[in-house]
C-alpha positions in Angstrom: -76.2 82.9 -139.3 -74.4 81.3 -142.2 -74.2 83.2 -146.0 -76.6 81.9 -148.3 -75.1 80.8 -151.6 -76.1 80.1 -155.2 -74.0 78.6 -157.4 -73.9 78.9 -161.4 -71.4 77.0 -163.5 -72.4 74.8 -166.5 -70.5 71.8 -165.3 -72.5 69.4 -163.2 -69.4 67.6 -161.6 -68.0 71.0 -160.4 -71.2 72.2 -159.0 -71.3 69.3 -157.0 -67.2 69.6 -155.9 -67.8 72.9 -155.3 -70.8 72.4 -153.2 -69.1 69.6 -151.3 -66.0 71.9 -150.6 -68.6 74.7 -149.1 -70.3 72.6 -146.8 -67.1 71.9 -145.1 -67.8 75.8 -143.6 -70.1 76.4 -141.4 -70.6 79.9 -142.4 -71.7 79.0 -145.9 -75.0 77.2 -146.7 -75.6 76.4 -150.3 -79.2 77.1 -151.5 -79.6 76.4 -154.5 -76.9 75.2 -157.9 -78.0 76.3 -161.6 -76.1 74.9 -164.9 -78.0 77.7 -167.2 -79.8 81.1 -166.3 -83.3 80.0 -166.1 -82.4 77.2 -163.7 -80.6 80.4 -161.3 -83.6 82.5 -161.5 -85.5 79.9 -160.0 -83.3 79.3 -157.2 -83.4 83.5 -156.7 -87.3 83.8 -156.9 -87.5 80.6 -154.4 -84.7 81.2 -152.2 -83.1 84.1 -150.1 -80.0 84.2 -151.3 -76.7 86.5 -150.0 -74.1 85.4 -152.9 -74.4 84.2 -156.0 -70.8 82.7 -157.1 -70.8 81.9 -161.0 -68.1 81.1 -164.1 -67.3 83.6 -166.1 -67.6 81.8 -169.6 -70.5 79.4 -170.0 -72.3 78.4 -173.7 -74.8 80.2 -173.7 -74.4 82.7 -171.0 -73.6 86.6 -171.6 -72.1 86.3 -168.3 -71.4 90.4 -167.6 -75.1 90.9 -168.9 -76.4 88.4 -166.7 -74.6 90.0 -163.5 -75.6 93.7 -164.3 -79.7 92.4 -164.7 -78.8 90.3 -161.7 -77.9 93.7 -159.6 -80.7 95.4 -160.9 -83.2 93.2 -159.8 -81.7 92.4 -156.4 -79.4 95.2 -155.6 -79.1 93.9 -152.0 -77.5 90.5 -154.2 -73.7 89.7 -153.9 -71.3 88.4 -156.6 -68.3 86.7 -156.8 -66.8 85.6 -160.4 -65.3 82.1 -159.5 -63.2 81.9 -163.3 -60.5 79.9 -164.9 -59.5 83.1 -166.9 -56.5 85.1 -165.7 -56.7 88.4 -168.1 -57.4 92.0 -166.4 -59.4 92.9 -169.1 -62.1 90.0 -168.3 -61.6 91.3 -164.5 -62.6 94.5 -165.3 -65.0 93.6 -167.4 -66.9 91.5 -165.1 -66.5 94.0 -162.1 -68.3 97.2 -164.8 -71.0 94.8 -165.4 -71.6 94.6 -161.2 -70.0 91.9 -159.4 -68.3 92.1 -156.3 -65.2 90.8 -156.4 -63.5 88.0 -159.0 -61.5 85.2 -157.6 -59.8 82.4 -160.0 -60.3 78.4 -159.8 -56.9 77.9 -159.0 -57.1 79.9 -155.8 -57.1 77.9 -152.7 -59.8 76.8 -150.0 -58.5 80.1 -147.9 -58.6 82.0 -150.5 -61.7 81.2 -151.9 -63.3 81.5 -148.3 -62.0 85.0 -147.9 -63.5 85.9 -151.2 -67.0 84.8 -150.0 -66.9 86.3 -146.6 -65.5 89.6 -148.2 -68.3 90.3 -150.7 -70.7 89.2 -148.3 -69.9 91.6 -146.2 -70.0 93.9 -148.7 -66.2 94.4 -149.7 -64.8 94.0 -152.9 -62.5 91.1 -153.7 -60.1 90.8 -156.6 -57.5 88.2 -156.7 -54.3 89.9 -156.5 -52.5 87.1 -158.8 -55.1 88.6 -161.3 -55.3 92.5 -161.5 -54.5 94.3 -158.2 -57.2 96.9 -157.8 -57.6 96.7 -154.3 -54.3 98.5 -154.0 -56.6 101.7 -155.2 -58.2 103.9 -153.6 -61.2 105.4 -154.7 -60.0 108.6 -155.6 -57.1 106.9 -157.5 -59.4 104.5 -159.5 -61.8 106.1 -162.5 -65.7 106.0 -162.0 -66.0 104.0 -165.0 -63.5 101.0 -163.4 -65.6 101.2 -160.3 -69.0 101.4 -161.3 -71.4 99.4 -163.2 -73.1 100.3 -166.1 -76.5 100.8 -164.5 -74.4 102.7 -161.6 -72.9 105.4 -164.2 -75.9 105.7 -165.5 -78.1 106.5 -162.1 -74.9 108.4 -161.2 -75.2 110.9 -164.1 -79.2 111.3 -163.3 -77.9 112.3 -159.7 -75.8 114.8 -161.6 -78.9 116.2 -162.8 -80.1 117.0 -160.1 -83.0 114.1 -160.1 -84.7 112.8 -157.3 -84.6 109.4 -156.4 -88.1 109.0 -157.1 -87.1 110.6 -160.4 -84.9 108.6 -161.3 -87.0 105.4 -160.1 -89.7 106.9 -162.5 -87.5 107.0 -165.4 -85.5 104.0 -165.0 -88.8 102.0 -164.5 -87.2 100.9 -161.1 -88.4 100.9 -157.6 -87.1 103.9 -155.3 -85.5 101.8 -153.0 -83.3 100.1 -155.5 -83.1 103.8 -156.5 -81.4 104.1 -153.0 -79.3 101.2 -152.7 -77.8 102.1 -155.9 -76.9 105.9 -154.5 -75.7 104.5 -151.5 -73.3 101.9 -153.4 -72.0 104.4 -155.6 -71.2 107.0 -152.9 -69.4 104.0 -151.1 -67.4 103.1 -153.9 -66.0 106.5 -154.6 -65.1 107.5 -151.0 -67.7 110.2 -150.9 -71.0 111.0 -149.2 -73.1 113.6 -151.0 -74.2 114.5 -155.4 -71.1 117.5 -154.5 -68.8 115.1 -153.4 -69.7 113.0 -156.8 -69.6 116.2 -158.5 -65.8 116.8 -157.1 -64.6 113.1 -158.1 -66.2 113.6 -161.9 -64.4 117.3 -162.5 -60.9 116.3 -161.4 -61.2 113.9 -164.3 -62.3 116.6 -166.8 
């Protein structure tokens, strides 16, 4: 079964490169290819889609925005920054806001295959040439690097000692996004309970 893709870039011509380049994969399928948000949204209501891959500066765009409402709405939703920049500060920036893993245009077809199959699969991917945070380990790497914003934020409800359908209540969200969030956040900090949470936030006290 081939990963469902959406692309977002707000250059026709490279859409359609892009989208010629994937089909020469059988384990990719491209769904759907948006030049502004409202045209991406679209493709997300009307299609099922595995990975969204999308620029990183676009007119118009808030593009770290964009991914954290993205992951909110479909937290089962991959994505992959496909960029021309090269700063750590942008990487970082984009991976707090939610996506899965940052690769840059001048990557090659390997490398921009691994990227896919990596964050569908749900790994991270960060192109070493870039910032090399998949050197870290969990423990090694701060909760504010690793999560999203929407992550720290259900993260610090857990702390409380809220319920997931708490927190669903007061975040105005459904319980199993609720879920999927607690799940990725465990994941991405090497633990597996709110004590082992609890553990990674006091050593950094």
């Amino acid at each position: 079964m081939p990963h469902t893709l959406a692309l977002l870039d707000d250059h026709r011509v490279v859409l359609e490169s892009f989208a010629n380049l994937l089909a020469t994969n059988d384990q990719f399928r491209v769904v759907g290819m948006a030049a502004t948000e409202p045209e991406l949204r679209d493709i997300l209501t009307q299609k099922s889609v595995d990975v969204v891959v999308t620029d990183l500066m676009m007119p118009g765009i808030q593009t770290p925005e964009l991914i954290t409402a993205l992951k909110d709405q479909y937290p089962s939703l991959r994505v992959l920054v496909l960029s021309g920049a090269d700063d750590a500060t942008q990487v970082q920036q984009a991976m707090r806001a939610g996506a899965d893993g940052f690769v840059t245009k001048t990557a090659d077809k390997a490398e921009l295959f691994d990227a896919i199959r990596a964050v569908a699969s749900g790994r991270r991917y960060i192109d070493s040439r870039v910032f090399d945070m998949p050197a870290e380990t969990p423990a090694e790497s701060s909760p504010e690097t690793l999560l999203s914003q929407r992550e720290i934020e259900i993260a610090r409800l857990i702390l409380d000692e809220l319920s997931s359908t708490q927190i669903a209540e007061r975040l105005f969200i459904s319980f199993n996004t609720v879920e999927t969030h607690r799940k990725r956040i465990y994941q991405k900090l090497g633990v597996s309970s709110a004590l082992g949470l609890l553990k990674i936030l006091r050593k950094r006290e």
